[in-house]
MMTF fields as JSON, N, C-alpha, C and O atoms, coordinates in Angstrom:
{
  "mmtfVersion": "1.0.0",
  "mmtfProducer": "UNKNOWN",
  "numBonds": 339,
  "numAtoms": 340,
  "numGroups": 85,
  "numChains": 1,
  "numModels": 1,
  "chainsPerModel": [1],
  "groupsPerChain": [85],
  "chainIdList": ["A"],
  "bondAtomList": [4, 2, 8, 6, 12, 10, 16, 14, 20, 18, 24, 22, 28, 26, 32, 30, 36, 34, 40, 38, 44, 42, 48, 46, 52, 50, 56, 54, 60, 58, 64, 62, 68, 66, 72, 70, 76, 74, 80, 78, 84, 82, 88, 86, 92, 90, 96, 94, 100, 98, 104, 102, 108, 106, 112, 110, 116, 114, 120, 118, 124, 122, 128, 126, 132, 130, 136, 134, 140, 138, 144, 142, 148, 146, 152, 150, 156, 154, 160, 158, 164, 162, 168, 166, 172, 170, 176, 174, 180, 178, 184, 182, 188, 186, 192, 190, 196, 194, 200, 198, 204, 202, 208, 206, 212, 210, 216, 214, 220, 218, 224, 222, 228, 226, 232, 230, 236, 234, 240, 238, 244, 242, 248, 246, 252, 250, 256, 254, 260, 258, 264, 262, 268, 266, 272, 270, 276, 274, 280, 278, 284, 282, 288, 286, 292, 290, 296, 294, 300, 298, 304, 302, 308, 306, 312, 310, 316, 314, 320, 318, 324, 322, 328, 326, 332, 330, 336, 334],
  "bondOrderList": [1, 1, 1, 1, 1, 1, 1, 1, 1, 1, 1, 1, 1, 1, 1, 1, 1, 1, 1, 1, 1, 1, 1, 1, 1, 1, 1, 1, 1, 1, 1, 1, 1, 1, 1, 1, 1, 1, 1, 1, 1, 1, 1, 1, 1, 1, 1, 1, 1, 1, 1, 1, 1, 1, 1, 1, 1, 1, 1, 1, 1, 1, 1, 1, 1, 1, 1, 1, 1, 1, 1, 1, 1, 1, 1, 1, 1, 1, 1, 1, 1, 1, 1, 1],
  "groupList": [{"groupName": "UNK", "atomNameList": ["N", "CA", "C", "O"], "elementList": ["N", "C", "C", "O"], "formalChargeList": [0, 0, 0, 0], "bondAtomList": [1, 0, 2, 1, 3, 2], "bondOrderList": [1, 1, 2], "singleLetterCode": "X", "chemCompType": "L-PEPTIDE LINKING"}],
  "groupTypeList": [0, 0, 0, 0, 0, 0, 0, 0, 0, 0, 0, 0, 0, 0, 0, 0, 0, 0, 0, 0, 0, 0, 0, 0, 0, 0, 0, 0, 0, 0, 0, 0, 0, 0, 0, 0, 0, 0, 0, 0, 0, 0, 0, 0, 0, 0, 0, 0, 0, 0, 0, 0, 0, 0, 0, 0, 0, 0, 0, 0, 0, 0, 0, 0, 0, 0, 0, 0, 0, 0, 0, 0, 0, 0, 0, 0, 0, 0, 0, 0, 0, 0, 0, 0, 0],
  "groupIdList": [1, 2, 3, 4, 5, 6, 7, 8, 9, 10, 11, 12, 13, 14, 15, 16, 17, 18, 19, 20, 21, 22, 23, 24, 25, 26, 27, 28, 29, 30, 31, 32, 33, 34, 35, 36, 37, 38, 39, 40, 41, 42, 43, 44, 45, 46, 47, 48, 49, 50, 51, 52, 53, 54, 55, 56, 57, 58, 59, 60, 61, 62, 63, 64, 65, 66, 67, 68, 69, 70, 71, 72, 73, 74, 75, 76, 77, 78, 79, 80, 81, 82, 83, 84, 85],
  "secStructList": [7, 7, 7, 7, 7, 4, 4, 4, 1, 7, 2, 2, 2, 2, 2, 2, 2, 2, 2, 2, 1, 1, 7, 7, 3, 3, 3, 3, 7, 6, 6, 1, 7, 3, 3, 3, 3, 3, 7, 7, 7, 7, 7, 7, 7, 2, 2, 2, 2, 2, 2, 2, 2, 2, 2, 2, 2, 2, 2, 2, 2, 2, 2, 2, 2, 2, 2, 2, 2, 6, 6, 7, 7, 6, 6, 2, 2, 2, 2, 2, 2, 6, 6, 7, 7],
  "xCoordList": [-8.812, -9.53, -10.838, -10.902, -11.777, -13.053, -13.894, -14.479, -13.859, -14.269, -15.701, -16.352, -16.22, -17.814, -17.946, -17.321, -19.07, -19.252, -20.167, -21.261, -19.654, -20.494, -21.934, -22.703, -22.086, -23.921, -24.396, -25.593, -23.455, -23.675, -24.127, -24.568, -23.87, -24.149, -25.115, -25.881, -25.443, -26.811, -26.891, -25.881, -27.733, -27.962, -27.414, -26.747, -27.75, -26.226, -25.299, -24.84, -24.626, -23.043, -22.645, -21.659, -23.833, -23.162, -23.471, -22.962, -24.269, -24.615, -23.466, -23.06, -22.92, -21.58, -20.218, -19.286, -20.307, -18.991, -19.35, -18.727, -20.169, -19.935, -20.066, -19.737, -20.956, -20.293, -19.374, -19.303, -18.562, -16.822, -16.062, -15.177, -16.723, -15.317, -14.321, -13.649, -13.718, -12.963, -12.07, -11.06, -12.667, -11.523, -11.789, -12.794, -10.27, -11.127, -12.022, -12.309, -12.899, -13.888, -13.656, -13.029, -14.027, -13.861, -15.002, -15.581, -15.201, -16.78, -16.535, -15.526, -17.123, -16.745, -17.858, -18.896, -17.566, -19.125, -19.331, -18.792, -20.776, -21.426, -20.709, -20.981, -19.878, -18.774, -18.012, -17.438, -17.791, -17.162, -16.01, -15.095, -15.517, -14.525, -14.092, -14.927, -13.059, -12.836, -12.849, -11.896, -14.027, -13.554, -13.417, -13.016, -13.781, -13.426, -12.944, -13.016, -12.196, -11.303, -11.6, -11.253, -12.237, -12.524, -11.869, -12.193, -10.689, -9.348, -9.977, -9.826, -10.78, -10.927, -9.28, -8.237, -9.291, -7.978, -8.111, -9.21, -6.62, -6.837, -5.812, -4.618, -6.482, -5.565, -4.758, -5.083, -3.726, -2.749, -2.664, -2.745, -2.304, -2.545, -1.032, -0.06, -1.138, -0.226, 1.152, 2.243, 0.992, 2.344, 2.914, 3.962, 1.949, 2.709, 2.885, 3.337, 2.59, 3.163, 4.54, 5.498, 4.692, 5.84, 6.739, 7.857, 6.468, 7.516, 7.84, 8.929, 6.726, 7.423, 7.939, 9.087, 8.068, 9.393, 10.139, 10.886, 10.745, 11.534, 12.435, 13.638, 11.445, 12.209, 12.669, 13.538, 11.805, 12.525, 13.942, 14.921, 13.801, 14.943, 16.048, 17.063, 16.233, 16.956, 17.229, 18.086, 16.5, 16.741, 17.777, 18.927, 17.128, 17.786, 19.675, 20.322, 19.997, 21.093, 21.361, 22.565, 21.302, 21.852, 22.576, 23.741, 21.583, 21.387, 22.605, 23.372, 22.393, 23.686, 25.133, 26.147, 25.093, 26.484, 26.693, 27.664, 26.304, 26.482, 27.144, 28.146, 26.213, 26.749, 28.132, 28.913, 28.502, 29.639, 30.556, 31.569, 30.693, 31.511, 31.764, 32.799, 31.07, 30.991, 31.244, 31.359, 31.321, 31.887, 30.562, 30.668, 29.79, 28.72, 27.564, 27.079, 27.177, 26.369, 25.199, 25.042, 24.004, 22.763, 22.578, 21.419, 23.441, 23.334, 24.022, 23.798, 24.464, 25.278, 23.984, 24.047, 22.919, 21.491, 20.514, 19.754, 20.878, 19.863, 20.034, 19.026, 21.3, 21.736, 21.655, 21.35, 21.91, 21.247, 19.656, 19.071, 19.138, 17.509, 17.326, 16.988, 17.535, 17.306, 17.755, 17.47, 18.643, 19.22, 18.379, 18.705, 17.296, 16.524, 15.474, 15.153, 14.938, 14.43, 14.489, 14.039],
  "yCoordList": [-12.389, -11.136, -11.411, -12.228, -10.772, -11.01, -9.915, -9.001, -10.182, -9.076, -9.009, -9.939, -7.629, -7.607, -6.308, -5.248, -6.87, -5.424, -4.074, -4.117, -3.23, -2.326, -2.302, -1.973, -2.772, -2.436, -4.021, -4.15, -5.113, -5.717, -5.386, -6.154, -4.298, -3.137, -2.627, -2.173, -2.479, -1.651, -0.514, -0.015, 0.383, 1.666, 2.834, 3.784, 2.688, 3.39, 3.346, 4.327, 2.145, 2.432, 2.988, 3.516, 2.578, 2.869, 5.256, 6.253, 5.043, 6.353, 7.297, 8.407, 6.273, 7.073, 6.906, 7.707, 6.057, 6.017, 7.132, 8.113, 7.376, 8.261, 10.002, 11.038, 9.413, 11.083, 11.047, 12.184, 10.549, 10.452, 11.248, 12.078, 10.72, 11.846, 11.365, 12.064, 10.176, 9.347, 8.968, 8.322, 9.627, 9.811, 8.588, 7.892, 8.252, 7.056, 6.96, 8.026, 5.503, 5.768, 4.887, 3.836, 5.176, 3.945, 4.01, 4.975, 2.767, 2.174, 2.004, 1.337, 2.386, 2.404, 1.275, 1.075, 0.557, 0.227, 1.164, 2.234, 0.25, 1.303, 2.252, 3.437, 1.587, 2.534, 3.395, 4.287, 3.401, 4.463, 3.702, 4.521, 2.525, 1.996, 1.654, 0.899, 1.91, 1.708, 0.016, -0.662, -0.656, -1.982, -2.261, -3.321, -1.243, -1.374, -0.211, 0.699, -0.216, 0.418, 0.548, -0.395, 1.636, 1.603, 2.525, 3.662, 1.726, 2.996, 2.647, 1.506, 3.735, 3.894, 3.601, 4.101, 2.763, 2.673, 3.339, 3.484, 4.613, 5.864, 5.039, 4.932, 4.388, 4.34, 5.391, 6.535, 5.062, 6.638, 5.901, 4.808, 8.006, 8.46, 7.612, 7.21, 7.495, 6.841, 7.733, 7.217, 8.942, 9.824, 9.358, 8.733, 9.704, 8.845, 7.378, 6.93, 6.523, 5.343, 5.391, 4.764, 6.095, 6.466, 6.846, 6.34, 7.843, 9.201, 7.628, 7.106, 6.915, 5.897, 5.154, 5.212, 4.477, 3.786, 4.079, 3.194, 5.565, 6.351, 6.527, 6.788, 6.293, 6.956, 5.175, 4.947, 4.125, 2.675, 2.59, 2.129, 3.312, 2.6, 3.853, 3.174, 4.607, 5.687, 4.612, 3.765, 4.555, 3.447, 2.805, 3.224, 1.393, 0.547, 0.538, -0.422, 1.779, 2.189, 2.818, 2.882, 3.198, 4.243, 2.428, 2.126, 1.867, 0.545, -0.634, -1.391, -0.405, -1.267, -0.685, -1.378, 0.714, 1.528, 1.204, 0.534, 1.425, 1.294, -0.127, -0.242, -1.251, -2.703, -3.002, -3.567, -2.424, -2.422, -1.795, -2.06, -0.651, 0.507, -0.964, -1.58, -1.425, -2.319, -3.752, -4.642, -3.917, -5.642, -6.056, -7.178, -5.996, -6.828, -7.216, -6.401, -8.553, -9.117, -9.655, -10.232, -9.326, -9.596, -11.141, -11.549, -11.961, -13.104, -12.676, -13.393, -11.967, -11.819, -11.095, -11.097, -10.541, -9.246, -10.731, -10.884, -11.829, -12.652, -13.526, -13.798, -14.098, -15.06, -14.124, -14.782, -12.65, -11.943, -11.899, -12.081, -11.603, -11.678, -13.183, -13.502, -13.873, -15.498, -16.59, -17.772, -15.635, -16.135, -16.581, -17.487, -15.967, -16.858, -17.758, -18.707, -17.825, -19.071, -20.171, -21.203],
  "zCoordList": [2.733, 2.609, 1.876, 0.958, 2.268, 1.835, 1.151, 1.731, -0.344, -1.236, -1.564, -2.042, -1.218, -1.438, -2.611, -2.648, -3.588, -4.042, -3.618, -3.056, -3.907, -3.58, -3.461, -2.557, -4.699, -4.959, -4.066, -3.812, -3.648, -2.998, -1.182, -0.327, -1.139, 0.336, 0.92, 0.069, 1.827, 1.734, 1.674, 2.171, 1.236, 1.074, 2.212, 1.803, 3.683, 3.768, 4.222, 4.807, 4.13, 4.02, 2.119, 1.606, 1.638, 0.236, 0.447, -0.063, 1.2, 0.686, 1.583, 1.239, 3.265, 3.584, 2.757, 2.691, 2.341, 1.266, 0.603, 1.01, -0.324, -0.801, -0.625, -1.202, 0.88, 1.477, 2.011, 2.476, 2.31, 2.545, 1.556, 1.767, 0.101, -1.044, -1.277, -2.036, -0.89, -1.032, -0.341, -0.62, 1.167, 2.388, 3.03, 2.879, 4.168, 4.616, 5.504, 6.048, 6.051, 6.584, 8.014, 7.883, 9.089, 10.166, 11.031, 11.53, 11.101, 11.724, 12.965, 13.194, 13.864, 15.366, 15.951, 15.32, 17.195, 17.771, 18.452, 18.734, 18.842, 20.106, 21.227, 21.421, 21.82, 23.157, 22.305, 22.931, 20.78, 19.931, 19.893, 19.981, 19.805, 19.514, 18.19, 17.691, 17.346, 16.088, 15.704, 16.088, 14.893, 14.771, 12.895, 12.414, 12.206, 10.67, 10.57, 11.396, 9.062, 8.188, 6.798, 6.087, 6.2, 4.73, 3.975, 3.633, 3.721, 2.577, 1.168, 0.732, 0.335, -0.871, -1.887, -1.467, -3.183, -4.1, -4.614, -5.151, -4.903, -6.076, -7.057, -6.778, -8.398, -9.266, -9.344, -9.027, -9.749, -10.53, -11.749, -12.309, -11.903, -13.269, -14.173, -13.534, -15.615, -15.828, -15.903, -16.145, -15.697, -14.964, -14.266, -14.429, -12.703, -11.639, -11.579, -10.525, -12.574, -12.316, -13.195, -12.743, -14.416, -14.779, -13.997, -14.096, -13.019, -11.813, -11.321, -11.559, -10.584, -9.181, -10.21, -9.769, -11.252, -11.967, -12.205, -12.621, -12.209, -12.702, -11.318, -11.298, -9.991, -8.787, -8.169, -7.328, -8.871, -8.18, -8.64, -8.053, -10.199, -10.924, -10.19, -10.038, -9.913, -9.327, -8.173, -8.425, -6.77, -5.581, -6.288, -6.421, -6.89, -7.556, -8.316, -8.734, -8.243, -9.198, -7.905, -8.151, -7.051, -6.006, -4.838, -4.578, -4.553, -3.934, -4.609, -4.013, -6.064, -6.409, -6.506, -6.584, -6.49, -6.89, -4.601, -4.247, -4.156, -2.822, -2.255, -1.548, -2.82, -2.747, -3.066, -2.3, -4.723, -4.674, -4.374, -5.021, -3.254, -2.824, -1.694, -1.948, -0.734, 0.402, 0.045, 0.888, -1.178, -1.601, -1.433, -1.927, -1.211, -1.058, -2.088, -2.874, -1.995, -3.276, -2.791, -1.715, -4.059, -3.436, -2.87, -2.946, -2.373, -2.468, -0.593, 0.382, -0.577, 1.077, 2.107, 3.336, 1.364, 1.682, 2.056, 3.012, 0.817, 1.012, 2.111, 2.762, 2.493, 3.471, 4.966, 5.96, 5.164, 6.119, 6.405, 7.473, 5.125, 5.75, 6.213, 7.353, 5.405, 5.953, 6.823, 7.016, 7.309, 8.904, 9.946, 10.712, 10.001, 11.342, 10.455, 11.17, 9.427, 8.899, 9.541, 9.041]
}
């Protein structure tokens, strides 16, 4: 992946980024064909990175109470995914 900075840009793509608003943006060619993709990153707030740890560790505890209802150990999940290796 190839990282450029902004102010590294020219004036307007910098000036459609920011009439975008933070939505994403896609660059078409000439026949109107889509050939780029510009998804703006919304940090989150440190709430929601709290909520989504709060909702892995929920998964996580739902995922292991399940394993052992079925006998099964993360070591039986691993030798399934890695079967066609």
């Amino acid at each position: 992946m190839k990282k450029v900075r902004l102010n590294d840009l020219g004036e307007p793509f910098r000036k459609a980024v920011e009439e975008a608003g933070g939505e994403p943006i896609v660059i078409e060619d000439d026949d109107g064909e889509a050939r780029f993709g510009v998804v703006p990153y919304r940090k989150p707030s440190d709430q929601q990175k709290q909520a989504a740890w709060e909702k892995l560790k929920e998964y996580q505890r739902r995922a292991a109470a399940s394993m052992k209802e079925h006998g099964v150990t993360e070591d039986d999940v691993m030798r399934v995914i890695l079967e066609d290796d």
